[in-house]
C-alpha positions as a printed Julia matrix, in Angstrom:
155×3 Matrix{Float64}:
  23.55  -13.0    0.3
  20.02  -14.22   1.42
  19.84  -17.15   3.56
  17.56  -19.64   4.68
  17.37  -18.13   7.87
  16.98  -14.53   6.15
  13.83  -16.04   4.44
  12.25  -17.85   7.53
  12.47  -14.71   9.13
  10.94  -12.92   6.67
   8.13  -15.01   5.94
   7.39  -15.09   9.76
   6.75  -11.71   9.55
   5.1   -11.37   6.71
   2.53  -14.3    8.38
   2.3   -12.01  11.8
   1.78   -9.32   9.97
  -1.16  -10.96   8.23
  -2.51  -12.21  11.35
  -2.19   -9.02  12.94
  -4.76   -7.52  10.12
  -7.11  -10.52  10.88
  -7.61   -9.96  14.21
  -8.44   -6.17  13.55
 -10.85   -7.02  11.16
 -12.79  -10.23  13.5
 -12.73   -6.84  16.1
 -13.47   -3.55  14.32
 -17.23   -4.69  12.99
 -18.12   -5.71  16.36
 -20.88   -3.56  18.58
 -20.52   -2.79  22.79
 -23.21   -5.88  22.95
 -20.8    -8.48  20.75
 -17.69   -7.47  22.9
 -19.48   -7.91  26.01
 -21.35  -11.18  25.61
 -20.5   -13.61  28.33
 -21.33  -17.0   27.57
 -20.02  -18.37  30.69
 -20.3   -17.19  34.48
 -16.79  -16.35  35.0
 -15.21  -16.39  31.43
 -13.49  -13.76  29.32
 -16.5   -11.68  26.96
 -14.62  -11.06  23.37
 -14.08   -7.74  24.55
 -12.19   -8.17  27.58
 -10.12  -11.22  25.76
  -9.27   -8.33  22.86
  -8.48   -6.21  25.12
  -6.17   -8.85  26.9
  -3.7    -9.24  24.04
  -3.33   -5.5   23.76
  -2.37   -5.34  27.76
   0.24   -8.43  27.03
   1.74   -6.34  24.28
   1.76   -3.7   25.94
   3.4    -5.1   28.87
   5.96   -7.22  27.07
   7.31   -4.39  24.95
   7.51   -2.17  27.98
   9.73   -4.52  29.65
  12.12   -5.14  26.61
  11.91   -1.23  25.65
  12.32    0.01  29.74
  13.18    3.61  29.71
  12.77    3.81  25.69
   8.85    2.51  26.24
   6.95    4.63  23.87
   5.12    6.8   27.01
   1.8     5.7   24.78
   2.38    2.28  26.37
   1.37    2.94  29.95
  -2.82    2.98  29.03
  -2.66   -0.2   27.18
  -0.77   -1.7   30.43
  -3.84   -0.84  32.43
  -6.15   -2.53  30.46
  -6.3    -5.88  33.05
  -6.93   -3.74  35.9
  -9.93   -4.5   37.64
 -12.27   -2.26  37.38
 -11.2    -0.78  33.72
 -14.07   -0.02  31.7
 -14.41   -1.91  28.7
 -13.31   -0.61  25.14
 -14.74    0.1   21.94
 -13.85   -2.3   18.8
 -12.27    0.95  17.29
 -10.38    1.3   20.43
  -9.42   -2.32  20.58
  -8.36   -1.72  16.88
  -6.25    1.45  17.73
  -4.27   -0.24  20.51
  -3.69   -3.13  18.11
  -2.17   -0.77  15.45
  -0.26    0.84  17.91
   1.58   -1.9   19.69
   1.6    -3.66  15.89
   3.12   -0.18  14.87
   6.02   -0.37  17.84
   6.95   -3.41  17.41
   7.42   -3.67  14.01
   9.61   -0.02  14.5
  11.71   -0.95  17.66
  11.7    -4.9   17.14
  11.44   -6.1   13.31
  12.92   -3.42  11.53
  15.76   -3.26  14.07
  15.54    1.08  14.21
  15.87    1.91  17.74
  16.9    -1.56  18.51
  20.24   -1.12  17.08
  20.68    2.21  18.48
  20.09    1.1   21.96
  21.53   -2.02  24.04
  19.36   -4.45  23.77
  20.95   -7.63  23.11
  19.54  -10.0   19.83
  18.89  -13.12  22.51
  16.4   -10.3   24.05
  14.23   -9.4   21.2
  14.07  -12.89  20.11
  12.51  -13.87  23.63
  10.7   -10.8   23.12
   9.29  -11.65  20.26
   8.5   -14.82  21.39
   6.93  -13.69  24.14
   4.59  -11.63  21.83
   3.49  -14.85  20.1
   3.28  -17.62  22.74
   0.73  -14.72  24.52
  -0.97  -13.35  20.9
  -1.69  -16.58  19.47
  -3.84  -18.55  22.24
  -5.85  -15.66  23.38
  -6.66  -15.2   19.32
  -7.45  -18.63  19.39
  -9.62  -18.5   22.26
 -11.08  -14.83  20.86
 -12.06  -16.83  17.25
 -13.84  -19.87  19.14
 -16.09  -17.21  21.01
 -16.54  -15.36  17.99
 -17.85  -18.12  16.47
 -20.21  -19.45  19.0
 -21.69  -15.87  19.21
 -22.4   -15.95  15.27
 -19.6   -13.78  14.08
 -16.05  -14.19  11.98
 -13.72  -15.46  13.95
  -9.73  -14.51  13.33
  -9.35  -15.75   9.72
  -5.77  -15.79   8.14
């Protein structure tokens, strides 16, 4: 029997998921000079703010996931550091596919979720956690795109 709540759910994917392919293609087109403009002494290029929501996948599915953390993880987690060189758009666009990829496996489709212990109050803050972090830095990502001339994140 579907439910309302079946459909909500599935329609909020089905959203992120189109999101998700809208910020890969306001990134992938974009040259080492795009990611790196800085309009601002002291504020986030495109690049770096790209590269931000890749760490903050990264890091929140590592900490849900723990010892089950797809070892692929552990680069994207560096990606803050200071000091870390600054990616391509096609590398921007590969950790965005990959931490898409993971947690539509381990999260939405409920595979290794249901064969491990996490409990469902966990991957909903998860989840969450993905969103409340993905969706301002987009935002922010879009408004610089913008100023700079570009696409920004178009759904």
């Amino acid at each position: 029997m579907t439910t309302r709540a079946t459909v909500a759910e599935s329609r909020a994917f089905v959203s992120w998921q189109d999101y998700q392919e809208a910020l890969k293609r306001a990134i992938a087109p974009l040259t080492a000079d795009q990611l790196g403009q800085r309009l601002l002494p002291g504020r986030r290029t495109p690049g770096e703010i790209a590269e931000h929501i890749v760490f903050g996948r990264a890091f929140h599915l590592a900490r849900i996931l723990g010892a089950d953390a797809p070892a692929e993880l552990t680069s994207y987690q560096r990606w803050d550091d200071d000091g870390d060189p600054p990616r391509t758009a096609a590398e921007i666009v590969q950790g965005l596919e990959v931490t898409w990829r993971i947690i539509e496996d381990r999260l939405m489709r409920g595979s290794s979720v249901d064969a491990c212990n996490y409990g469902e109050s966990e991957v909903v803050r998860t989840i969450w956690g993905l969103l409340d972090h993905d969706l301002p830095h987009a935002g922010q990502l879009s408004l610089l795109l913008r100023s700079i001339g570009m696409p920004g994140v178009e759904i």
